[in-house]
C-alpha positions as CSV (number, residue, x, y, z in Angstrom):
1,X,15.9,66.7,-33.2
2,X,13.7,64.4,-31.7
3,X,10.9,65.3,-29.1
4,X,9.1,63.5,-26.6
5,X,6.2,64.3,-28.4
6,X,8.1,62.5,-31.8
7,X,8.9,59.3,-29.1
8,X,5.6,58.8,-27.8
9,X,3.9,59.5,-31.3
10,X,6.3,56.5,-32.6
11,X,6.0,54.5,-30.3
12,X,2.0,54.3,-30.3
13,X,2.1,53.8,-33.6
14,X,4.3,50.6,-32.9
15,X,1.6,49.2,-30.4
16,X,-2.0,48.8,-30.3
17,X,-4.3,51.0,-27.9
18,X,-7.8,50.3,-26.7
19,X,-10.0,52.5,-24.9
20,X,-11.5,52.0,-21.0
21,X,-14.7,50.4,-22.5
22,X,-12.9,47.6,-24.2
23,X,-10.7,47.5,-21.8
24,X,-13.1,46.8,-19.4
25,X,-14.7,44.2,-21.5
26,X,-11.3,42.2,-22.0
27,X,-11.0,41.9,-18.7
28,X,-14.5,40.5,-17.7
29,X,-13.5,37.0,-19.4
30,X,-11.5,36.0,-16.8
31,X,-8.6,35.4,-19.6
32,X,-6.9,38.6,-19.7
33,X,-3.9,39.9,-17.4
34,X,-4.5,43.4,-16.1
35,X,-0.7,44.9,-15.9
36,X,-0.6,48.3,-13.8
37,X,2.9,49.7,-14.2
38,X,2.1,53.2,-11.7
39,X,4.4,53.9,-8.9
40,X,3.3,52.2,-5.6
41,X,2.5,55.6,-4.1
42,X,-0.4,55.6,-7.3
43,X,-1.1,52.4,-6.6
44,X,-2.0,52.7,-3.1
45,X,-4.2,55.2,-3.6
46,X,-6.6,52.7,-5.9
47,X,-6.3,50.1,-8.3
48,X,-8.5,47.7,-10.6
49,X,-9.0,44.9,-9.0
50,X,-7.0,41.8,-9.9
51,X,-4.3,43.8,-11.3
52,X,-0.7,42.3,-11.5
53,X,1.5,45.7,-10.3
54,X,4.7,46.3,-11.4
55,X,6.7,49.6,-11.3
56,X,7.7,50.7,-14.5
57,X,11.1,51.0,-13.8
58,X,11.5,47.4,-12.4
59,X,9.2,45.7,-15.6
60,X,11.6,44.4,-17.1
61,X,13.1,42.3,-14.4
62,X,10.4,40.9,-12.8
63,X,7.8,40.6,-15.6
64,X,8.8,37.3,-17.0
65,X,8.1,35.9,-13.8
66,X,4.9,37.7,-13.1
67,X,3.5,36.8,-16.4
68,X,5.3,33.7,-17.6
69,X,2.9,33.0,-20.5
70,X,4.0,35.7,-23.5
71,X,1.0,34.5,-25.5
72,X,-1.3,35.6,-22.9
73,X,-3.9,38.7,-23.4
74,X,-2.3,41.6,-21.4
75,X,-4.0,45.0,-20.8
76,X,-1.1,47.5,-20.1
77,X,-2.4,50.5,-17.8
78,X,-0.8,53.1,-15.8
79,X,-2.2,56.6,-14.6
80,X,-3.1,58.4,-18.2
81,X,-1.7,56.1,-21.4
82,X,1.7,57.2,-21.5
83,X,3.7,55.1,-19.3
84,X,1.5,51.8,-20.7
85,X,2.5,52.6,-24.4
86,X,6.4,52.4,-23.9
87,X,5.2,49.5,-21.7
88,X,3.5,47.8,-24.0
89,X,6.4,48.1,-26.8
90,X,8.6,46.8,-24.8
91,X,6.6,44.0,-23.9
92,X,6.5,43.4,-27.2
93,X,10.4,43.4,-27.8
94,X,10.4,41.1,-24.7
95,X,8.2,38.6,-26.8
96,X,4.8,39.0,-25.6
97,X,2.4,38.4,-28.7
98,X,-0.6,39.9,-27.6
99,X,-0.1,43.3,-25.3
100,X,-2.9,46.4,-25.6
101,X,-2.4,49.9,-23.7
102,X,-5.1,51.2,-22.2
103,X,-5.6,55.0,-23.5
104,X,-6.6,57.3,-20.7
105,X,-4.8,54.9,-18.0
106,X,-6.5,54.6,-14.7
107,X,-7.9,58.1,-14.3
108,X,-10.3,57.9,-17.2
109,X,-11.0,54.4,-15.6
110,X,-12.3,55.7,-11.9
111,X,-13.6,59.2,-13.7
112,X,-16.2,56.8,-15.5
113,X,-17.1,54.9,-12.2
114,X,-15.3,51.5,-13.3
115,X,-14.9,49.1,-10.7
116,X,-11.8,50.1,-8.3
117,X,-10.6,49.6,-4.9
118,X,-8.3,50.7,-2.5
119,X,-6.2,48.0,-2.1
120,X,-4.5,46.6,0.7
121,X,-0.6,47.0,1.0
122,X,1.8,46.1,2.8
123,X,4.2,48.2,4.7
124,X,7.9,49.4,4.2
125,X,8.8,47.5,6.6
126,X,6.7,44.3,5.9
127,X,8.5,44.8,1.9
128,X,11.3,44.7,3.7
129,X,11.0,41.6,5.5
130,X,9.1,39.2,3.3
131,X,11.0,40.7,0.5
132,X,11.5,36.7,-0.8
133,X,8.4,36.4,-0.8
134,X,7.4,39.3,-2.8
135,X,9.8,37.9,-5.4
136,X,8.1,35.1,-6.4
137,X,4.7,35.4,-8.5
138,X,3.0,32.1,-6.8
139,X,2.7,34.2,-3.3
140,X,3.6,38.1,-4.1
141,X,2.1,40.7,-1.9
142,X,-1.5,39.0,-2.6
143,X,-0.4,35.9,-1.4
144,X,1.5,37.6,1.8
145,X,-1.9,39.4,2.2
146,X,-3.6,36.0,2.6
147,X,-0.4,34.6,5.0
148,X,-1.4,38.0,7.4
149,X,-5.2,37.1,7.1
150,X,-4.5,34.2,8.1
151,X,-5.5,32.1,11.7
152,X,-3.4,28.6,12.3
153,X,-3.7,26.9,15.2
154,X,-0.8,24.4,16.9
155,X,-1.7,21.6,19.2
156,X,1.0,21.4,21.4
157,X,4.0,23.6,21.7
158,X,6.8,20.5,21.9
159,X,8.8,18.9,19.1
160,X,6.8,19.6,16.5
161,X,5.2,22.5,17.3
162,X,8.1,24.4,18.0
163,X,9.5,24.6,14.5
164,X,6.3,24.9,13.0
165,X,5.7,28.0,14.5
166,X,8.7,29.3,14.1
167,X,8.4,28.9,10.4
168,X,4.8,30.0,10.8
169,X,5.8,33.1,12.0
170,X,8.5,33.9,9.9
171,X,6.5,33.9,7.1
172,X,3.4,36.0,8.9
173,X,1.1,33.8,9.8
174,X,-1.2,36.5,10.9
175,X,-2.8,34.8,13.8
176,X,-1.1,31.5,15.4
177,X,-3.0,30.4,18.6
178,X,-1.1,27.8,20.8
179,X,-2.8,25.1,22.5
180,X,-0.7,23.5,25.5
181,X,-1.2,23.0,29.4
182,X,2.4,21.9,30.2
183,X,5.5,24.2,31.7
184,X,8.7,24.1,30.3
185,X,11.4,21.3,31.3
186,X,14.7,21.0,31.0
187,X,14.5,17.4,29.4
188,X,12.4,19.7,26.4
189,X,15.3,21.7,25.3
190,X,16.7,19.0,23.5
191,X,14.0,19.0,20.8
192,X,11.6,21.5,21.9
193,X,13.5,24.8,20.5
194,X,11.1,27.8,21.5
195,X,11.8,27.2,24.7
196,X,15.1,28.4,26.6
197,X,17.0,27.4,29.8
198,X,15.8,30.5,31.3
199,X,12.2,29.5,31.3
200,X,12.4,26.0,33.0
201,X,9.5,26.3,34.9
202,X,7.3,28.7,32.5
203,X,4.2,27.8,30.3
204,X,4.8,26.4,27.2
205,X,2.2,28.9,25.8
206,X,4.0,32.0,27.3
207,X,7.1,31.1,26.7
208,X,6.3,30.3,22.8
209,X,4.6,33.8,22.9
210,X,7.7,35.2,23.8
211,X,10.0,34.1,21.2
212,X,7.2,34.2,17.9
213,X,6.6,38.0,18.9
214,X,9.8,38.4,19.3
215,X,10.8,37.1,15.8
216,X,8.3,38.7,14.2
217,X,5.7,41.6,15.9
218,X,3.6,41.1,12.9
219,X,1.6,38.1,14.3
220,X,-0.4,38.2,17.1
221,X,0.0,34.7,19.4
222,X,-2.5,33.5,20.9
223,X,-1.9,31.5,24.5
224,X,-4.9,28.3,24.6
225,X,-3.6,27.1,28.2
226,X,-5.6,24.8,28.5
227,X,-6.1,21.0,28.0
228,X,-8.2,20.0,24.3
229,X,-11.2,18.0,25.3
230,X,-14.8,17.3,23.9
231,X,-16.1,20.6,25.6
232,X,-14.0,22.7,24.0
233,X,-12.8,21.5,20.8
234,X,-14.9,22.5,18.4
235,X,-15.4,26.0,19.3
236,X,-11.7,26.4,19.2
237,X,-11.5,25.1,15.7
238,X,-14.0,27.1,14.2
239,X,-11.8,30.1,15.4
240,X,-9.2,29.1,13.0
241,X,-8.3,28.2,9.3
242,X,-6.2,25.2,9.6
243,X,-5.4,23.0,12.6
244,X,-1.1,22.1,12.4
245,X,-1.3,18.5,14.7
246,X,1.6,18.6,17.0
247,X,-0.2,15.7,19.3
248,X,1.5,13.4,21.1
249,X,-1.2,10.4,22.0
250,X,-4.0,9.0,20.1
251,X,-7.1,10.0,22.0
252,X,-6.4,14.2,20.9
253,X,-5.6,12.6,17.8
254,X,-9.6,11.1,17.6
255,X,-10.7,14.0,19.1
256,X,-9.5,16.8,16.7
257,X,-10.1,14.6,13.6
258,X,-13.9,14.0,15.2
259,X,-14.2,17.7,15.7
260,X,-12.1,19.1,12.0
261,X,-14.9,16.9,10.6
262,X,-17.4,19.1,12.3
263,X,-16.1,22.3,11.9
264,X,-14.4,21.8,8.2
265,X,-11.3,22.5,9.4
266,X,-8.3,21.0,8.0
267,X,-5.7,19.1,9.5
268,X,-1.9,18.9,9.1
269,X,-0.7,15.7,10.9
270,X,2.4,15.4,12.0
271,X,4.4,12.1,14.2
272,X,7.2,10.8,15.8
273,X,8.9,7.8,16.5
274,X,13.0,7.8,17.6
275,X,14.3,7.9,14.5
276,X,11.1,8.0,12.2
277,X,9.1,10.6,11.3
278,X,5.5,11.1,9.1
279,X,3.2,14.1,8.0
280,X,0.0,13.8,6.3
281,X,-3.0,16.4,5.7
282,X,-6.7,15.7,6.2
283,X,-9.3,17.7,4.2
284,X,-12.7,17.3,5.6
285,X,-15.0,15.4,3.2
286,X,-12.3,15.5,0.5
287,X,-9.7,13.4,1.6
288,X,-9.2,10.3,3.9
289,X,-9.8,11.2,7.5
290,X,-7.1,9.9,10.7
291,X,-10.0,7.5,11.3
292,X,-9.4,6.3,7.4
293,X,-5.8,6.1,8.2
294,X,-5.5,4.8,11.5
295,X,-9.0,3.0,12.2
296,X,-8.3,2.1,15.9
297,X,-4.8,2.8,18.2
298,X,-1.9,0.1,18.4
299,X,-1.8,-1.7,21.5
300,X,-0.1,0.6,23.9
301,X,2.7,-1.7,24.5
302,X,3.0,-1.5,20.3
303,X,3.1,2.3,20.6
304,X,5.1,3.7,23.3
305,X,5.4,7.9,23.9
306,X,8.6,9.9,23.6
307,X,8.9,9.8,26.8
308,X,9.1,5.9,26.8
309,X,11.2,5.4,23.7
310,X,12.9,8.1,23.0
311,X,13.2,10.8,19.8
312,X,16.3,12.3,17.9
313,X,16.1,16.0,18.6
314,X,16.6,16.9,15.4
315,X,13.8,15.1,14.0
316,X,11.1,16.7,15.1
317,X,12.6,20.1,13.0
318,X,12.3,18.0,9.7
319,X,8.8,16.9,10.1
320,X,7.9,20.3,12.1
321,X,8.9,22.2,9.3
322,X,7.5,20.0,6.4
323,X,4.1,20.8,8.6
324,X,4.4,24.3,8.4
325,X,5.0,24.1,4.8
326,X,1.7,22.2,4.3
327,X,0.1,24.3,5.9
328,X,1.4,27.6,3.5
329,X,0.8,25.6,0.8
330,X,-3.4,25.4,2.2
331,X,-3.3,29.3,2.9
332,X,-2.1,30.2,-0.4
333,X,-3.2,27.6,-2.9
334,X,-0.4,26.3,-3.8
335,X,0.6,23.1,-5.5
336,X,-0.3,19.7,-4.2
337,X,-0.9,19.1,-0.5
338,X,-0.4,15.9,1.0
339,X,-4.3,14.9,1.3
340,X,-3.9,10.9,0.8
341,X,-0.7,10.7,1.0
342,X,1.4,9.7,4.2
343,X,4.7,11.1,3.6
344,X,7.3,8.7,5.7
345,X,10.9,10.0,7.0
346,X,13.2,7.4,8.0
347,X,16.7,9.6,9.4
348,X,18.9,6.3,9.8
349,X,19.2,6.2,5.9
350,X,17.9,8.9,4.7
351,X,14.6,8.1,3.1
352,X,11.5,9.7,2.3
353,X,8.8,7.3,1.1
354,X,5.5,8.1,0.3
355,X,2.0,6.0,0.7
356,X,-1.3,6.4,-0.4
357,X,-4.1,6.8,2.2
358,X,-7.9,5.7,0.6
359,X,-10.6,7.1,2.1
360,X,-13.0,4.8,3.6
361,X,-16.5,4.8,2.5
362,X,-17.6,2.8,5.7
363,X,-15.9,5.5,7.7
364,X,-18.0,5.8,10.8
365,X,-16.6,9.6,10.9
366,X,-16.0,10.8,7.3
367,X,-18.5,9.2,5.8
368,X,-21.5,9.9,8.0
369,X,-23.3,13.7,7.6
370,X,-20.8,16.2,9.7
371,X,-24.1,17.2,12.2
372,X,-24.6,13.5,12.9
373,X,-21.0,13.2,14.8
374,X,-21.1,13.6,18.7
375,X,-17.6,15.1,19.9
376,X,-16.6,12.6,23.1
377,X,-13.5,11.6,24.9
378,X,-11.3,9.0,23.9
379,X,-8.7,8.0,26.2
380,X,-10.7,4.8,27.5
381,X,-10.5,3.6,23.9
382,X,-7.1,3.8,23.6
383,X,-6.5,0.5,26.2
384,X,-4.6,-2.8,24.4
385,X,-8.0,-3.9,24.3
386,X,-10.5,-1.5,22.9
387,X,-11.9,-0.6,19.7
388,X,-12.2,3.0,18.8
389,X,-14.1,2.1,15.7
390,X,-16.8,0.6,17.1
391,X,-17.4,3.0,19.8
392,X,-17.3,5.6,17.8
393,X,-20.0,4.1,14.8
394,X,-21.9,3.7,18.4
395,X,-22.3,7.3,19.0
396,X,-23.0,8.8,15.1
């Protein structure tokens, strides 16, 4: 009759085993996945940095998407070597090529004062509610960790930034700080959906407070009321990670591309116009700046506001929400942003077309040393008749 003792003995003599000190070595090249299949209550306790975790009862399911690559160099490892060598054969019978359990597990590990920490994790409840999340290997609770550590800031709580934040917050956005003097109105509502009838009359700050903590308490709002000018713009972007441009005129738009040039800050551009729509992202010093884009403001009569010319209300959802996604992808790494691209929505037939955006190596912002640039208002610059471009290589 077979014993535990007979399983185990068979099944290490299926696999191979190597001890803490290889182990350790392995994983110093940068080029070996470190698989720790514990229980999360042994997890939480410490871990070796970097480690992919996985339960050992859910392995199976979930480790062709944690690992996709079954050629890569995988070092198995749960508390004392057992657990890792069924692991490992099954990783084998799963078609992973190169799998190692690590004899002695994690306790021999921290006895011999290997590098370990106590991670971060999140809640029961935060599993619970960014469970999607956790499901796919590009974000995971790493990536979620990053989305809570993180600090966005909108510009304007209107069309655009009303879905952005919504999304923002959904996904934990740790921080989001709203910038935004204006009260609530009922001509908003059509667009402007963090709002409600029963807050005609509030700030647009408080009233998007409101509804982000109330759809999600994980992420702390933070109410700017106030109006963005050169005295304050760049110490307010050097509070946060990413600025998510819900502007409305061209002389904020100078100003926060001026200032993001001076703080580092990138910049998620977003714009309307009745039935058209456009999002963008500026990376300091990497990418084209606005100034790149949009050298100097169309005549005003060539560019009228919202309020002039009107907007679908749905609209500003689609491009609202490709802002927040742009700005996810920054926090977490992930694929390609739209740096030098101009991504243009056209609702009346359905279009997206994209454009590339050069970077101008006569920029008088972007191309000029970041400490050289003097922060200054712009709305005299944005007459029929004047040229922001020249003003502006005036003052840097």
């Amino acid at each position: 009759m077979t014993t535990f003792r007979d399983l185990l003995a068979a099944t290490k003599a299926q696999i191979r085993e190597v001890d803490t000190e290889t182990a350790d070595a392995m994983r110093s090249t940068g080029d070996t996945v470190v698989l720790d299949v514990r229980e999360p209550d042994e997890f939480e306790q410490g871990s070796i940095p970097g480690a992919v975790f996985v339960p050992r009862g859910q392995m199976e399911a979930q480790i062709e998407n944690l690992i996709p690559d079954k050629s890569a160099t995988v070092v198995i490892h749960c508390a004392s070597g057992i657990r890792s060598a069924f692991a490992a054969r099954t990783l084998a019978e799963l078609g992973y090529t190169d799998v190692v359990s690590m004899s002695g597990g994690f306790n021999k590990w921290k006895d011999e004062g290997r590098d370990w920490r106590v991670p971060r994790v999140l809640t029961a409840e935060q599993r619970n509610r960014y469970q999607r999340h956790l499901l796919l290997p590009e974000v995971g609770a790493e990536g979620q960790q990053k989305l809570l550590d993180a600090r966005v800031l909108l510009l304007g709580a209107g069309g655009l930034g009303s879905p952005a934040a919504l999304y923002l917050a959904a996904a934990g956005v740790g921080t989001i700080g709203i910038i935004d003097m204006d009260t609530v109105d009922a001509s908003n509502l059509q667009r402007q959906i963090l709002h409600n009838i029963e807050r005609v009359g509030d700030r647009k700050v408080d009233s998007a407070k409101k509804t982000l903590t109330l759809l999600n308490p994980d992420v702390n709002v933070v109410a700017h009321d106030m109006r963005l000018d050169a005295s304050n713009v760049v110490e307010l972007l050097s509070q946060y990670d990413i600025v998510v441009d819900g502007a409305d005129n061209f002389p904020s738009r100078y100003l926060l591309n001026d200032a993001s040039l001076v703080t580092g800050t990138p910049v998620v551009h977003g714009s309307l116009f009745r039935f058209d729509g456009q999002a963008t992202v500026f990376l300091p010093h990497e990418g084209p700046c606005y100034r790149c884009f949009l050298p100097e403001p169309p005549p005003a009569e060539m560019a009228p506001s919202c309020a002039e010319a009107g907007v679908l209300g749905v609209l500003p959802g689609i491009i609202g929400s490709i802002q927040a996604l742009e700005a996810i992808k920054l926090i977490l790494g992930l694929g390609e942003s739209l740096s030098g691209r101009l991504l243009a929505y056209d609702s009346l037939d359905q279009s997206f077309r994209t454009y590339k955006i050069r970077r101008d190596p006569n920029c008088p912002a972007c191309s000029v040393p970041a400490d050289t640039l003097v922060i200054a208002e712009y709305d005299e610059y944005c007459s029929p008749h004047a040229n922001p471009l020249a003003e502006a290589a005036a003052r840097v």
